[in-house]
N, C-alpha and C positions, 0 to 999 in steps of 0.2 A: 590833658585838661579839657573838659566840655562846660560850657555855658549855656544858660535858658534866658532867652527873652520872652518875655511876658507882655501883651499888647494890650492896655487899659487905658488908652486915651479917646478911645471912641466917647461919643456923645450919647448914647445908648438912647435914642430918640423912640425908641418901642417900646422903653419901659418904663418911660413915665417920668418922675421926678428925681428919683435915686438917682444914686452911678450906683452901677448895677457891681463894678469891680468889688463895693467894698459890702456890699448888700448880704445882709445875715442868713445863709444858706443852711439852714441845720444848725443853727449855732455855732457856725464857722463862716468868716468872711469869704464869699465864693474865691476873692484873690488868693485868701492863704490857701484852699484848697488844692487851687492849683499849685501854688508853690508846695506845699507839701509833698502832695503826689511826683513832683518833679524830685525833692531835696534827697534821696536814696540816687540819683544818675546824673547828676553835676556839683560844679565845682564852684560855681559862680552865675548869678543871677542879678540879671540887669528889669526894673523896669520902665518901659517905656509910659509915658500918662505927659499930661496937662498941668502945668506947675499949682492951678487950687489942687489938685488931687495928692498931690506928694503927702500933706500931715495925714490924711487919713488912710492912705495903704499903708505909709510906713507904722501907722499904730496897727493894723492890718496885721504887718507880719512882722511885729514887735516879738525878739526873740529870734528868729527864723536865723537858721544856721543852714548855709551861707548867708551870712548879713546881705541884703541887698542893697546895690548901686542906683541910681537914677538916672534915666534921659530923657532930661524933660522938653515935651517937643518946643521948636522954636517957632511953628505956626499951628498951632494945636486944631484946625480945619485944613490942612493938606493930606489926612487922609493915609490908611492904612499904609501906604506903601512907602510911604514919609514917617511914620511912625516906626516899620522897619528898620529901616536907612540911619535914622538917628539913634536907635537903642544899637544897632550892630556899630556903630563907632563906636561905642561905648562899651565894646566888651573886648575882652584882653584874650580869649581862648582861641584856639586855630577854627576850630566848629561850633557851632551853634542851635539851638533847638528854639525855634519860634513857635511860639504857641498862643491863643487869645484869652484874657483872661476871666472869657464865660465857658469856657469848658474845663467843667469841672472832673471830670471823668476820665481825663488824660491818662491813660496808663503807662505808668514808667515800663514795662517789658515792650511794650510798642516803642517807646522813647529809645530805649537800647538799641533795638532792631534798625533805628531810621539815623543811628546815628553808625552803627556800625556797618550800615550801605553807603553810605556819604563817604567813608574812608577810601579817599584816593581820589575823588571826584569832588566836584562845587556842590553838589545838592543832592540830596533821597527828599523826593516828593511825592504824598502818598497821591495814588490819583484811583478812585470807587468810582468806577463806570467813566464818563468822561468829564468830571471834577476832579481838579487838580485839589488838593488839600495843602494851600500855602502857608496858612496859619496854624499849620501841625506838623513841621516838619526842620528837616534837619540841613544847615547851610554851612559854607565856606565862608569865615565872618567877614573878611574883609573883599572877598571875590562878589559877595552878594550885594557888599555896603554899596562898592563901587558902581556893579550894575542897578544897583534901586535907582542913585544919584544919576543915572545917566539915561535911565526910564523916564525920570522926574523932568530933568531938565530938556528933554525930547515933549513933554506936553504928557507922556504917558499916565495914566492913574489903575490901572489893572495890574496886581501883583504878578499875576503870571507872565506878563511882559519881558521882567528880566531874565526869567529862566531861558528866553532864547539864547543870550547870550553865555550859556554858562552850562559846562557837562555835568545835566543832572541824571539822576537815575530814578527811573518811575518805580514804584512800589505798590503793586496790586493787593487787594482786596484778601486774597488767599492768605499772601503774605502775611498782610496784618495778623488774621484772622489763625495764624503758626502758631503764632506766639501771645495774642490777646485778645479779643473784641472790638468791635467795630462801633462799639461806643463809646470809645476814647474821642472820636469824631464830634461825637453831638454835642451843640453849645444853646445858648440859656440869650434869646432876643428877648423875649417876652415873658409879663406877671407869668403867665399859664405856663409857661415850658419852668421858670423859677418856682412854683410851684409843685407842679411835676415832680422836678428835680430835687427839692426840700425834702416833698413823701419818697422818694426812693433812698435817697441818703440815710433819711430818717429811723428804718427801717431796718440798715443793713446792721 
């Protein structure tokens, strides 16, 4: 059994007044896109978000097979790695694929790959040149939860903190790049990059 958490509690403060989660991408809410691309390589899908957020993803991914679950943060400005911590309590799978929900582009054959390097070990994280890619990758759910909560309560707020503690396995560029593209990486801060991303969608 594999599970996706999907990270939309951010305040998306670059792109104006939307939430950018449920923001109409091609005529698709960028949220469901990701969920889509994800629903062919899991079993169960948690999101993390802000409790005003909850009616308008779940109409978001109204329909969306595997129904999703919620974990709605409990200080909705403690920040990514808080948002982590709480949607992986929240999920019932041995492994986990954390992903943010501005990239739209997520390819499941990369999802595969990152989750089938994590077997046997806490983590595959992809890392292009010397950026770790923590919000595209694939965890041990309760070995990670643990280590977020204990990053967290050390003062920490940098995702890649907890991977000290924890056998992960780096996943180079190459690698990706086996089995899909390296623009499964790319996500959507800003109107212009949403944009962007509308006319490429659009298109295909």
């Amino acid at each position: 059994m594999r599970a996706a958490l999907i990270l939309a509690g951010g305040r998306s403060t670059r792109f104006g007044d939307r939430d950018k989660a449920v923001a109409d991408l091609a005529g698709t809410p960028m949220i469901r896109r990701v969920a889509d691309r994800l629903a062919p390589v899991v079993d169960e899908v948690v999101i993390n978000c802000r409790v005003d957020q909850v009616d308008a993803i779940e109409s978001a991914l109204s329909g969306f097979d595997p129904e999703p679950s919620f974990a709605v943060d409990r200080d909705p400005d403690a920040g990514p790695m808080a948002g982590i911590a709480r949607g992986l309590e929240a999920v019932d799978a041995p492994y986990t694929f954390v992903v943010a929900c501005d990239m739209p582009f997520v390819d499941p054959d990369v999802v595969r790959l990152l989750f089938e390097r994590a077997a046997g070990h806490d983590a595959a994280v992809p890392r292009l040149d010397e950026w770790y890619q923590t919000t595209q990758a694939v965890y041990r759910t309760e070995e990670m939860a643990a280590a977020c909560r204990r990053a967290l309560d050390r003062g920490a707020d940098r995702i890649v903190t907890p991977l000290d503690e924890l056998d992960a396995v780096v996943v180079d560029g190459d690698a990706i790049e086996s089995v899909g593209s390296l623009d499964t990486f790319e996500n959507v801060n800003t109107v212009e990059e949403f944009e962007a991303a509308a006319e490429r969608l659009g298109s295909e």
